[in-house]
C-alpha positions as CSV (number, residue, x, y, z in Angstrom):
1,X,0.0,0.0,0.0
2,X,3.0,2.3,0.7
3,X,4.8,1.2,-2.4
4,X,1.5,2.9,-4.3
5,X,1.3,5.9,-2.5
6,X,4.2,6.4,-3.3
7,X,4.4,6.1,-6.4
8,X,1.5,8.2,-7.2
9,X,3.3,11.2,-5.0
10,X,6.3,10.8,-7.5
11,X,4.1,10.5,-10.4
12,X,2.1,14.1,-9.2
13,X,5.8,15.5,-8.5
14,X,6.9,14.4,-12.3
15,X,3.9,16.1,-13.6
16,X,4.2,19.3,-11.5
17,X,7.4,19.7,-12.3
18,X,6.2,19.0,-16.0
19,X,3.9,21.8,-16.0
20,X,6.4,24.0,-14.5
21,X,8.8,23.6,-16.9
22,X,6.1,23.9,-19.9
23,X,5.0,27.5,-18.5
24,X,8.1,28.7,-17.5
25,X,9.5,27.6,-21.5
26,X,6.2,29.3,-22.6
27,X,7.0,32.9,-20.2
28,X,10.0,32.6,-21.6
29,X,9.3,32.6,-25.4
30,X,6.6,35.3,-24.8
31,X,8.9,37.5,-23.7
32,X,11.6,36.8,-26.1
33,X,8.4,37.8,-29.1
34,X,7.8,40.4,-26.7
35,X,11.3,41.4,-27.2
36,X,12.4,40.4,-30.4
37,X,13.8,42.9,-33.3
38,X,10.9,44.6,-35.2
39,X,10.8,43.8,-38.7
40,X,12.4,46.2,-41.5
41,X,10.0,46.3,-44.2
42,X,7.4,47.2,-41.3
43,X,9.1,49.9,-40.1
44,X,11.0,51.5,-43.4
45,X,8.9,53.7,-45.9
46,X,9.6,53.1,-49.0
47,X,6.9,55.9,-50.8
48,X,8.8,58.1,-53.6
49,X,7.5,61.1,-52.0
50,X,9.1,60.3,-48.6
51,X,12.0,59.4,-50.1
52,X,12.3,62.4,-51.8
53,X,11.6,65.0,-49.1
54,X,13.5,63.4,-46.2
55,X,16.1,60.7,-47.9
56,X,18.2,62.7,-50.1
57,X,21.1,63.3,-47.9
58,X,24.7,61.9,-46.2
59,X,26.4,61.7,-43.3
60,X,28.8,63.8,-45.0
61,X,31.3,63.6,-42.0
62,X,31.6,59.9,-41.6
63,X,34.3,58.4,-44.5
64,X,31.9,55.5,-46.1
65,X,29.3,58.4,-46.6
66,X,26.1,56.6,-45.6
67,X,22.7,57.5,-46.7
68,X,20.3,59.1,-44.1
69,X,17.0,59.8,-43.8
70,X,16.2,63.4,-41.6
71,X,13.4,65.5,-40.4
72,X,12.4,68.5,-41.3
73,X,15.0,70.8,-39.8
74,X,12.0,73.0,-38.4
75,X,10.9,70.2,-36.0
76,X,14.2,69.2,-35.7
77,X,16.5,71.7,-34.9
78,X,19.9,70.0,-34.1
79,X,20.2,66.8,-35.5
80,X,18.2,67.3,-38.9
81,X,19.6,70.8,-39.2
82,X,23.6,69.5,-38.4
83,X,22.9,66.7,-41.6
84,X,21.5,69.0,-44.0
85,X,24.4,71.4,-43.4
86,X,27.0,69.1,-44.3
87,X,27.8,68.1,-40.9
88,X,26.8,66.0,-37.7
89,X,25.5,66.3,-34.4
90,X,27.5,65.4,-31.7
91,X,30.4,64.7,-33.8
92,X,32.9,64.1,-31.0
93,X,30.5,61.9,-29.6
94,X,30.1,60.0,-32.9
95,X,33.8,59.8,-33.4
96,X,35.0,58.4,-30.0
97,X,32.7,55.9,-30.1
98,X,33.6,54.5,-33.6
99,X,37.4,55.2,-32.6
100,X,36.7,52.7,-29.8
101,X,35.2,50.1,-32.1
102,X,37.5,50.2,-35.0
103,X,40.3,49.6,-32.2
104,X,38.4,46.6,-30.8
105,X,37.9,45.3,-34.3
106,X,42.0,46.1,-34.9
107,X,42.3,44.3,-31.6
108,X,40.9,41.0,-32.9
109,X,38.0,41.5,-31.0
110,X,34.4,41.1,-31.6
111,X,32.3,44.2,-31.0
112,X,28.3,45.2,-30.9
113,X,27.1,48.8,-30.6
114,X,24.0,48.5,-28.3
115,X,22.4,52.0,-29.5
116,X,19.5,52.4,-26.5
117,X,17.6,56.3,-28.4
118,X,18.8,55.3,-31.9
119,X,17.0,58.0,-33.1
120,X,17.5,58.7,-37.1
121,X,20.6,56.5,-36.8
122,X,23.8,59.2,-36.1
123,X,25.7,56.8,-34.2
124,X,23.8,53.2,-35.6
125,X,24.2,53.9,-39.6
126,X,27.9,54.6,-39.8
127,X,28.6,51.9,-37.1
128,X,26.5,49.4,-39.4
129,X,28.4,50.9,-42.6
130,X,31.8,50.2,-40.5
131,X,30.6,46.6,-40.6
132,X,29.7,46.5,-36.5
133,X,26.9,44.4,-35.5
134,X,24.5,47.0,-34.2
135,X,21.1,47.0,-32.3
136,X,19.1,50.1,-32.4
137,X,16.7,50.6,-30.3
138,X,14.3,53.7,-30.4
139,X,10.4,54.3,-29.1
140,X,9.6,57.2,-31.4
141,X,7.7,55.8,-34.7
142,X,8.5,58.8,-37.1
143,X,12.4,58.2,-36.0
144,X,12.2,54.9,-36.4
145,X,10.6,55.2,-39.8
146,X,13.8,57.1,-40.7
147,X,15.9,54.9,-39.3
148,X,14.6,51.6,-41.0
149,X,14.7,53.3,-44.1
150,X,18.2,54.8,-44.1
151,X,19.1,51.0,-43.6
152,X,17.2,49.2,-46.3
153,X,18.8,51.9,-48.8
154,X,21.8,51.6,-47.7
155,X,21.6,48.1,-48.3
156,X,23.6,46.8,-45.4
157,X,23.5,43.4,-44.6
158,X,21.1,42.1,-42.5
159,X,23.4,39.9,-40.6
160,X,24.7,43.6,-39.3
161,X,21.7,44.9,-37.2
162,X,18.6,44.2,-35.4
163,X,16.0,47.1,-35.2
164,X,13.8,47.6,-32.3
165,X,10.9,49.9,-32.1
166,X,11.2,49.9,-28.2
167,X,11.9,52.1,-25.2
168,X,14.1,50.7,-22.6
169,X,13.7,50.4,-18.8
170,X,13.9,48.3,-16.0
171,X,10.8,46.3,-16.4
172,X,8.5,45.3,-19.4
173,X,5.6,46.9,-20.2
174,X,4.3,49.7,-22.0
175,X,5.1,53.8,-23.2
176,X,3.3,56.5,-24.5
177,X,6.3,58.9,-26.3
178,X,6.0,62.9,-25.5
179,X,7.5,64.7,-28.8
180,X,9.4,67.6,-28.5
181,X,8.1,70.1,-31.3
182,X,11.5,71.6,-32.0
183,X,14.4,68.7,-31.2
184,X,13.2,65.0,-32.0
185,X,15.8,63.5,-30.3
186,X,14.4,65.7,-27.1
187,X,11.0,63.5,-27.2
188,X,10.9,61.6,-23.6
189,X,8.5,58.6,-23.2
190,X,6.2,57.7,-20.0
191,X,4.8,54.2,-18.8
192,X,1.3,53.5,-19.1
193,X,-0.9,50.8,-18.9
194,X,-0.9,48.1,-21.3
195,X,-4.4,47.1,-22.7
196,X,-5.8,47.0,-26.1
197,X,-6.6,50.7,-26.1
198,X,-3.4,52.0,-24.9
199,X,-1.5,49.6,-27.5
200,X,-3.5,50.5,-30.4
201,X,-2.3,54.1,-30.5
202,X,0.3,54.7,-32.5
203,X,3.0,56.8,-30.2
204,X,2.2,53.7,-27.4
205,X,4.8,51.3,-27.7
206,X,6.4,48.5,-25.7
207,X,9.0,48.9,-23.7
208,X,12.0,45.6,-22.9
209,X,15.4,45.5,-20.5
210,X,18.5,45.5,-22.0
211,X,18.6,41.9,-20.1
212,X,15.6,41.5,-23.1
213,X,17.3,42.7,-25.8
214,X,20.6,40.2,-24.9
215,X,18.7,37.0,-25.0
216,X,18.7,37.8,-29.4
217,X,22.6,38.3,-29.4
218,X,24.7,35.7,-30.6
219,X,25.6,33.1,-27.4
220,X,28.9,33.9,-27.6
221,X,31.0,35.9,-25.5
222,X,30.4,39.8,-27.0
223,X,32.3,42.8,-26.4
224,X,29.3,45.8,-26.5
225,X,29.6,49.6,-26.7
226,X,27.1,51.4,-25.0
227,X,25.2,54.6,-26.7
228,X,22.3,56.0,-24.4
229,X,20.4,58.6,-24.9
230,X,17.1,58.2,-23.7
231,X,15.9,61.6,-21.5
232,X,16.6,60.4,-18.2
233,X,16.2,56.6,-18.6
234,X,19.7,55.9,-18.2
235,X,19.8,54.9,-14.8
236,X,16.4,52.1,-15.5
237,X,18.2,51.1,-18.6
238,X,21.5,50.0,-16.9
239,X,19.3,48.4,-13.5
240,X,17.1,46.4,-16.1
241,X,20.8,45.1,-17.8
242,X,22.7,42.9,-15.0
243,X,22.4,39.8,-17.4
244,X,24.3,41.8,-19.8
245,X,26.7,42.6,-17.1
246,X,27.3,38.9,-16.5
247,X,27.3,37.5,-20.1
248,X,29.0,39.6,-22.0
249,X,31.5,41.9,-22.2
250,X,30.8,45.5,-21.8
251,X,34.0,47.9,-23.0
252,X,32.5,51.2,-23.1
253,X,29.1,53.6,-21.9
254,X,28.6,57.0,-23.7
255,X,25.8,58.5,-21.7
256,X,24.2,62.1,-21.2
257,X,25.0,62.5,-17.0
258,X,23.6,66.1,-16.7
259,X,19.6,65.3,-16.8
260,X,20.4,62.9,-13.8
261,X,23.2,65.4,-12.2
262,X,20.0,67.5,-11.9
263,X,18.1,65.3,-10.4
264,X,20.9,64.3,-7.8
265,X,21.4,68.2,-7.2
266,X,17.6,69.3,-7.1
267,X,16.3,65.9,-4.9
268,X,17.9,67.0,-1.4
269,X,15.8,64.3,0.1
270,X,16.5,60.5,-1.6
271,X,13.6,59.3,-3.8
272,X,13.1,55.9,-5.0
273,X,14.9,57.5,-8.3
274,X,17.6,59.4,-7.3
275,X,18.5,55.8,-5.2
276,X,18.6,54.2,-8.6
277,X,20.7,56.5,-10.1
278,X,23.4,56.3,-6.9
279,X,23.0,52.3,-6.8
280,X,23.5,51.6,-10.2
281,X,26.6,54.2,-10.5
282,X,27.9,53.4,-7.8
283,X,28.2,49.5,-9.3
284,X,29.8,50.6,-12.0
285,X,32.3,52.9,-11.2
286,X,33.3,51.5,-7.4
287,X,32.5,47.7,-7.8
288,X,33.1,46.9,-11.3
289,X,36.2,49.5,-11.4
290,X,34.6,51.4,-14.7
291,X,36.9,54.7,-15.4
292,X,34.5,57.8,-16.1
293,X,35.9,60.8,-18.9
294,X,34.4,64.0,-19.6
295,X,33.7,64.2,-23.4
296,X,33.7,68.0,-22.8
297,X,37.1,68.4,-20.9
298,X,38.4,65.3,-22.0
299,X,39.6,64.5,-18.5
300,X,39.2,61.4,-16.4
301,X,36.0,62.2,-13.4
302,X,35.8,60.9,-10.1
303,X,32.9,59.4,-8.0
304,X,33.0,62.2,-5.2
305,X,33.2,64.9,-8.0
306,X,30.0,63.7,-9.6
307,X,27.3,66.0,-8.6
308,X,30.3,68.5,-11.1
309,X,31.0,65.8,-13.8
310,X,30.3,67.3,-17.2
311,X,26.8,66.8,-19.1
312,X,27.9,63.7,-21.2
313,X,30.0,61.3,-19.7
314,X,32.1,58.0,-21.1
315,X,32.5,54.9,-18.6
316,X,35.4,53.0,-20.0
317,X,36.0,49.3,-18.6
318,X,39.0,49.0,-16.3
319,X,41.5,47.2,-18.9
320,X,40.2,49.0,-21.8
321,X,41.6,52.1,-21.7
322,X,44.7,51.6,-23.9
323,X,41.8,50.8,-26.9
324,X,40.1,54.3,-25.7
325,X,40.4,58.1,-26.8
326,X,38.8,61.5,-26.6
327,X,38.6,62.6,-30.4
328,X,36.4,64.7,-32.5
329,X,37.9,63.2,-35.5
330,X,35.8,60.9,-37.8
331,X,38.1,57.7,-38.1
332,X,37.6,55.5,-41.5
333,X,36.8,52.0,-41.4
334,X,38.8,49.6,-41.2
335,X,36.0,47.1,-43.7
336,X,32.9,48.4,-44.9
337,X,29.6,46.9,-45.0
């Protein structure tokens, strides 16, 4: 009589543990649909007229001279405006960044440009044209648009990038995007609720973890550049990415410091933000030894200092300095996509 009970317990354990396993697979392959890159030839446009009107230009600047797709400099006073005059914004930005990955690539070394506020594609096309593996990631639908479409005429390879119309953050979910009239790339999104009204607008969209975005990048050991510029997000983006932390290896951050400088300087009191932003700093520059440089002065910053650091900040892995510099000038590739 024991034997039976017995056996029937184990039998209800296997099963248990059967249906476990079957919803934690299927959790898991929702969110990796949840997550997974959007598809090109839904995001480009590929209408003559807006082709015409907003595709007809270069990142002049950047040696394999890329095709880019802009905004009307009126509603886009910075980084449309900088492309049609010949020119790009954030150029020492840009450059550093594809300095760093041209010397990882020199250095036998396999590098991906995780681009978290893409928008029109400054820093993702010429890092796609420099043949990087690059994963842009951007909430706003017009800026997508462009994006998508800058990329299916420049005809880059499709093994070379994974598009994602996303915001990131620290948990799943969804985000209705706030447009800045005048700079694009100033448009900030907030969470909402997700339900089938909220979802069907179209400046609502879904928002993933870096941690989300990892789980579509090749198994093997990566070395990944950093880009963010997502209006204060920062500090949710990098607390939503400790798998990325763990799995792969992460050589450089270019972030924007002085929207969450503010925060630290205006918040005298702590708030469940501010906390984030300390916590997740704090990791990074005291735990896992990152070195932090002013792109302004050029100078290397120090954790007491950084209620002063400058506005944009790079957070350089300890190790990697020797394969990172300060420049403003455009590097050329050393292959092209």
């Amino acid at each position: 009589m024991w034997k039976i009970k017995r056996m029937a317990i184990i039998s209800i354990a296997i099963m248990l543990t059967i249906l476990l396993f079957t919803y934690i697979s299927a959790q898991q392959e929702k969110y990796r649909r949840f997550s997974a890159p959007d598809d090109i030839g839904e995001l480009s446009e590929s209408s003559a007229s807006f082709v015409t009107e907003f595709c007809n230009h270069t990142l002049a600047p950047v040696p394999t001279k890329p095709k880019v797709c802009i905004f009307d400099p009126q509603e886009d006073m910075y980084v449309s405006k900088h492309i049609m005059m010949g020119l790009i914004w954030d150029k020492k930005g840009v450059a550093t960044v594809l300095t760093h990955l041209i010397q990882l690539q020199s250095a036998g070394l396999d590098p991906v440009l995780l681009d978290l506020g893409a928008n029109i594609g400054t820093f993702s096309i010429p890092s796609i044209s420099y043949g990087v593996r690059t994963v842009a990631v951007e909430p706003l639908n017009s800026a997508m648009k462009r994006l998508a479409t800058s990329v299916s005429m420049n005809k880059f390879h499709p093994s070379l990038f994974s598009l994602h119309r996303k915001a990131v953050s620290d948990r799943r979910g969804c985000v209705m995007s706030r447009t800045d009239p005048l700079n694009k790339g100033g448009s900030e999104v907030d969470h909402v609720t997700c339900d089938e009204n909220t979802e069907q607008k179209r400046d609502v969209t879904k928002a993933v973890t870096v941690d989300d975005l990892v789980t579509h990048l090749p198994i093997k050991k990566l070395n990944v550049v950093i880009k963010m510029d997502i209006q204060g997000f920062e500090p949710l983006a990098l607390k939503g990415a400790s798998n990325l932390f763990k799995t792969h290896n992460v050589t450089l951050i270019y972030m924007e410091w002085s929207e969450l400088k503010g925060a630290l300087v205006t918040n005298v009191k702590a708030t469940p933000y501010t906390d984030t932003i300390e916590q997740v700093m704090n990791r990074l520059v005291n735990h896992m030894e990152f070195s932090v440089f002013s792109k302004e002065l050029g100078s290397q910053l120090y954790w007491e200092d950084r209620l002063h650091w400058s506005d944009n900040i790079f957070l350089v892995q300890k190790g990697m300095e020797k394969l990172f510099r300060i420049t403003d000038q455009i590097p050329s590739p050393l292959k092209v996509a």
